[in-house]
C-alpha positions in Angstrom: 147.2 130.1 114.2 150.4 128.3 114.4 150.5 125.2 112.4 152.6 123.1 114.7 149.3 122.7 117.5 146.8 124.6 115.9 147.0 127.1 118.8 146.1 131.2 118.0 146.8 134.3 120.2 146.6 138.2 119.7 149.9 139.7 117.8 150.0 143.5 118.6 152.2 146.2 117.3 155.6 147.9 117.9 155.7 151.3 119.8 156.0 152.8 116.2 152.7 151.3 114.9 154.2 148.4 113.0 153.0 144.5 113.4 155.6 143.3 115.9 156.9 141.1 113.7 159.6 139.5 116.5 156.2 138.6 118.9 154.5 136.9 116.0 157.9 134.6 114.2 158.6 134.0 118.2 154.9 132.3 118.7 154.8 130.7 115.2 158.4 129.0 115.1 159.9 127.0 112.2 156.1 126.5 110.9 153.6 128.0 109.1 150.9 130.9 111.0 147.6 131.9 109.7 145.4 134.6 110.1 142.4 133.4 112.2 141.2 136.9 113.4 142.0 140.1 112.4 141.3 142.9 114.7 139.5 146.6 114.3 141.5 149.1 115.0 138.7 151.6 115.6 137.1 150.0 118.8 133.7 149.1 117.3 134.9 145.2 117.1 134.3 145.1 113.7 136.7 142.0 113.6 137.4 139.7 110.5 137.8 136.1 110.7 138.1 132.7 109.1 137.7 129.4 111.1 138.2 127.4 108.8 142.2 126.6 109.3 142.3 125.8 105.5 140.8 129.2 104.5 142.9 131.2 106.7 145.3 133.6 104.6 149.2 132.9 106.0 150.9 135.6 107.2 154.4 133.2 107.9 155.5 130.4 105.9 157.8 128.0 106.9 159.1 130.5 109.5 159.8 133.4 107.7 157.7 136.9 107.6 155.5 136.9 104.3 156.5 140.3 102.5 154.4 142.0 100.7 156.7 141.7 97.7 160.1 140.6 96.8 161.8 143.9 97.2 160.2 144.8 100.9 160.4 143.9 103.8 156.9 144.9 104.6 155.2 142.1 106.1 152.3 140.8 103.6 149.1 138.0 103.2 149.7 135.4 101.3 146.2 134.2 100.5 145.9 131.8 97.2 143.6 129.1 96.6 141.1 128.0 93.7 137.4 129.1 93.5 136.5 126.2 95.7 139.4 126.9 98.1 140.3 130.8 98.3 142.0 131.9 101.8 140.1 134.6 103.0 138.8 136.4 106.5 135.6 137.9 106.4 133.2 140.4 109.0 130.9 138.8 111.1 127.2 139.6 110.5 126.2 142.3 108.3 129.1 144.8 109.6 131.1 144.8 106.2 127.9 145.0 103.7 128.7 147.4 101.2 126.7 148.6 98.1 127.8 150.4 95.0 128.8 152.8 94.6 132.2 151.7 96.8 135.6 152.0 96.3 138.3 150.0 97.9 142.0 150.7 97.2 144.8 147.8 98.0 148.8 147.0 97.8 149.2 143.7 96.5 150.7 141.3 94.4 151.2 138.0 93.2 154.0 136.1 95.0 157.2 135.1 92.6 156.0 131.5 90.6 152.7 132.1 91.4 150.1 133.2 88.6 147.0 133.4 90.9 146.0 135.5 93.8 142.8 136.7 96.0 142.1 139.7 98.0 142.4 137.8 101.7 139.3 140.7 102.7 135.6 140.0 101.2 132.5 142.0 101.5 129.2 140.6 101.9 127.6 137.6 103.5 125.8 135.7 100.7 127.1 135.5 96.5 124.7 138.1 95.9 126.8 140.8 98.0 130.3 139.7 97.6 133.0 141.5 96.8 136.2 140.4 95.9 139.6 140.8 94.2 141.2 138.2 92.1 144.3 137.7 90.3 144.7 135.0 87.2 147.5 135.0 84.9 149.0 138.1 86.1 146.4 140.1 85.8 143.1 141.5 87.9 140.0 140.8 88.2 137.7 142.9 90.5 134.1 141.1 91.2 130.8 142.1 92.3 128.9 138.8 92.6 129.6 136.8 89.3 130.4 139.8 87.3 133.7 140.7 87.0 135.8 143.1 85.1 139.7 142.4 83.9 142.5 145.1 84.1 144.1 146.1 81.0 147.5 145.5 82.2 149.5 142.7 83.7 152.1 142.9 86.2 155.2 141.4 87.2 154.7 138.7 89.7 156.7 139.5 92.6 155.7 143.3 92.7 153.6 145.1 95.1 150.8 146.9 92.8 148.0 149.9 93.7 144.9 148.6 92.9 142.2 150.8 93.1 138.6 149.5 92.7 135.9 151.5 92.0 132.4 149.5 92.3 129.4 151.5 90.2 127.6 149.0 87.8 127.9 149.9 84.2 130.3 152.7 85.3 132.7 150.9 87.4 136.7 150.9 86.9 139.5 149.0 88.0 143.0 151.1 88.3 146.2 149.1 88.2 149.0 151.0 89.1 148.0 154.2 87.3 146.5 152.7 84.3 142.2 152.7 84.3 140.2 150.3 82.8 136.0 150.9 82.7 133.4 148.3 82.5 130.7 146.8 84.2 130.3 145.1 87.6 127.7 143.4 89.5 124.0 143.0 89.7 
């Protein structure tokens, strides 16, 4: 959604398989364009959305291509926020409920003079089956619920990072790029 009139519309991809980046700074202009829906690939219509304009992860700011770090080009989602406020898209119904044992592996990172992140793609419909991925003080924090468990290592804001997480109660882990830590997640 373009911030200018509030207005959405579909943003495919380049021949090659990339997000046709010229299409979507073209319909978005000198503002700022959110992420209202984002479409399954697989043609189940498994699609993720926000509609709440405030929620919605940005995708361009200010006219220019979010990148997934400093040092690419790559386009990236910003999504930041408090706990009351976190940008996120999320499946409709019951399409994205997941129970542990999962594992979901992301590149991400927290933007330059930013100390706080989220994962812009929850599981679940209610607290009791959420999922998520947070970042605080340059580190991470995977949740299942309201249990969470801390990597060991920070990183350097600005960076994109591997972040593997491995949901399996008392034997879960969290893997920041290449180094493990164990502990336990969720209910």
């Amino acid at each position: 959604m373009r911030s200018s009139d509030s207005t959405s519309t579909p943003i495919g991809f380049t021949a090659g398989g990339d997000l046709n980046a010229t299409a979507l700074l073209a319909f978005v202009g000198a503002g700022d364009g959110r992420i209202v829906t984002w479409y399954d690939q697989t043609g189940y219509g498994q699609n993720m959305t926000q509609s709440v304009a405030a929620r919605q992860p940005l995708i361009v700011t200010a006219g220019s291509l979010n990148a997934i770090s400093d040092h690419s080009t790559l386009p990236g989602i910003l999504s930041t926020g408090t706990s009351s406020s976190w940008q996120y898209i999320v499946a409709s119904g019951n399409h994205l409920n997941v129970s542990q044992p999962c594992t979901r592996v992301s590149v991400n990172g927290f933007p330059a003079g930013t100390k706080s992140t989220n994962s812009p793609f929850l599981e679940g419909t209610s607290n009791a089956t959420v999922m998520s991925l947070l970042g605080a003080n340059n580190y991470y924090r995977m949740y299942d619920y309201n249990t969470g468990l801390t990597s060991a290592n920070a990183v350097r804001q600005g960076d994109a990072n591997i972040v593997n997480e491995n949901y399996n109660t008392t034997s879960s882990s969290i893997i920041v790029n290449g180094t493990v830590t164990t502990g336990s997640v969720g209910i």
